[in-house]
N, C-alpha and C positions, 0 to 999 in steps of 0.2 A: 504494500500500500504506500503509496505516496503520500507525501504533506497534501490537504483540500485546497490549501490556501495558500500563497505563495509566502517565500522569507520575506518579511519588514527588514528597512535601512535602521539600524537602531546607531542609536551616537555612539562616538569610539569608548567615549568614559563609559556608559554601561556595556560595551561587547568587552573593555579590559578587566574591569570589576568581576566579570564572569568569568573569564578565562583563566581570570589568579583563581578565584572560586573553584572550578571546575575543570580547567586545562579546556575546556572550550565552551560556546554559548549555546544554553539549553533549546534542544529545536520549541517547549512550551512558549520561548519567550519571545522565539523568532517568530513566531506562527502568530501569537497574540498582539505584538509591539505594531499592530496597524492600528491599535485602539489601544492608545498606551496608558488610558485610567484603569482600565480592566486589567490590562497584561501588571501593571504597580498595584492594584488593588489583590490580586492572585499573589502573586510574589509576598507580599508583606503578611497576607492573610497566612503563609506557608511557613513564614520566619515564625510571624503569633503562637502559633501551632506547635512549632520546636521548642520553644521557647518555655511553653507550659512544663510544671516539672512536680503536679500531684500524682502521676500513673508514671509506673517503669516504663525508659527507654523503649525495651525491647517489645515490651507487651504494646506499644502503640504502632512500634517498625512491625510487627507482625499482624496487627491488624488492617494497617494499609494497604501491605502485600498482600493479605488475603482479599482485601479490597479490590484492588490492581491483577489478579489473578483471576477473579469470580467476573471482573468486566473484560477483562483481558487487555489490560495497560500496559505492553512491555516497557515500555517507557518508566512508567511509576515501578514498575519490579526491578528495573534496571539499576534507577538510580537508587534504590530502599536498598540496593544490595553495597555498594557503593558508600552508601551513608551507615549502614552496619557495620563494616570495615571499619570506617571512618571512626565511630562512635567505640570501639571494642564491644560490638554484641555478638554469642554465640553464632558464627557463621554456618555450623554445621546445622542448626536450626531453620535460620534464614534459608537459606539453600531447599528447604523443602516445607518450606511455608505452601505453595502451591498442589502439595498433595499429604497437605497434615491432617487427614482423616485417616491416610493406611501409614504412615508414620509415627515411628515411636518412640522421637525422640522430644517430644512436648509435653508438657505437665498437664494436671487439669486444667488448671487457671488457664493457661496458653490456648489449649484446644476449646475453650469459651470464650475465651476474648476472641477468637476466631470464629466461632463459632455466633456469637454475637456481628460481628465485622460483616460478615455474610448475610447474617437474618435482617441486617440494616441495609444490605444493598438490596436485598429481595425486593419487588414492585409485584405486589404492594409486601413494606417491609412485614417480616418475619418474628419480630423479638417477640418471644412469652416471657410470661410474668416471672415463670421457674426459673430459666436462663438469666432474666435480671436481677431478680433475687439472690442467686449465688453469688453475681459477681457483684453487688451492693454489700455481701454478706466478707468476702473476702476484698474487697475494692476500698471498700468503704465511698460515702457519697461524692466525695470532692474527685477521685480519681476515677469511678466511672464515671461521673459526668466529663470528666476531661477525655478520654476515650471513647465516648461516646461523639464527641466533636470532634476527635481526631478522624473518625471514620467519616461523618459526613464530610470533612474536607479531602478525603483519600475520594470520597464519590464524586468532590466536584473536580478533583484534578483528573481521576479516574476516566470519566465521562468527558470533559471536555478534552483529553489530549486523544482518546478517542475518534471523538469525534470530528475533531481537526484531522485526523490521520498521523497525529505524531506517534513515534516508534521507538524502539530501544534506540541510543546513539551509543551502545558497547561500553558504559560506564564499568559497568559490570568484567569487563575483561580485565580490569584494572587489580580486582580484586581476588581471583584465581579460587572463585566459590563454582564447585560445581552441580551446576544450577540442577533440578530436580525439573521436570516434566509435570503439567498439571494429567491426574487422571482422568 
């Protein structure tokens, strides 16, 4: 699949700002920088989001993945694997976030927050009461509700790169995780 929409001109200061960032400029920002309140409203909404810090790291990188997985964002798998590295989370985990239902290397809680990530992407969403309750029970309120936002923003990044046609840029080759197949 192709980009839908062609690259935007973006100024040199934000293509250099990304490239220290990244080692290159993410195709989300090229794709959206023709409407650049959106493409800076996206971007900061995604710094926001990181930035939160009442739910573990990993439990929020694993529910975007599963996010980015169930929509099918290689893009967003790409770079979560990428940012896993980055951040020192279990890579052997990440790596098989996309078939952590016949895998066994994730805990309860993991396989709920995942499990949760999913039933939020479902249309119309999925969550029961029981799946919530556990993870209110072991979460406690402040960090699922923080995970809880994390997911809805994995759906808009999810959906939207999607649906522009962005795709994996091999972030991921950087990090020598090898990647697990969705079943």
């Amino acid at each position: 699949m192709a980009l839908r929409v062609p690259k935007a001109e973006i100024s040199s200061e934000v293509v250099d700002s990304m490239i220290e960032r990244f080692g290159v400029v993410p195709e989300p920002l090229e794709a959206t920088w023709h409407n650049p309140p959106v493409a800076e409203a996206a971007s900061e909404m995604g710094a926001r989001v990181a930035a939160w810090d009442a739910a573990d790291e990993s439990l929020k990188s694993f529910a975007h993945m599963a996010v980015a997985a169930q929509v099918g964002c290689s893009w967003c798998l790409d770079i979560n694997y990428f940012q896993a590295q980055n951040l020192d989370l279990d890579l052997a985990k990440a790596s098989q976030v996309p078939r952590w239902r016949e895998s066994e290397v994730f805990t309860p809680l993991e396989r709920d927050v995942m499990e949760y990530a999913e039933a939020m992407t479902n249309t119309p969403p999925t969550v029961t009461d029981e799946l919530s309750g556990r993870l209110l029970d072991r979460l406690g309120p402040a960090a699922l509700v923080e995970i809880t936002g994390c997911i809805a923003y994995a759906n808009l990044a999810t959906r939207s790169n999607t649906a522009l046609g962005i795709e994996s840029q091999g972030f991921s080759a950087a990090c020598e995780i090898p990647l697990a197949a969705r079943s």
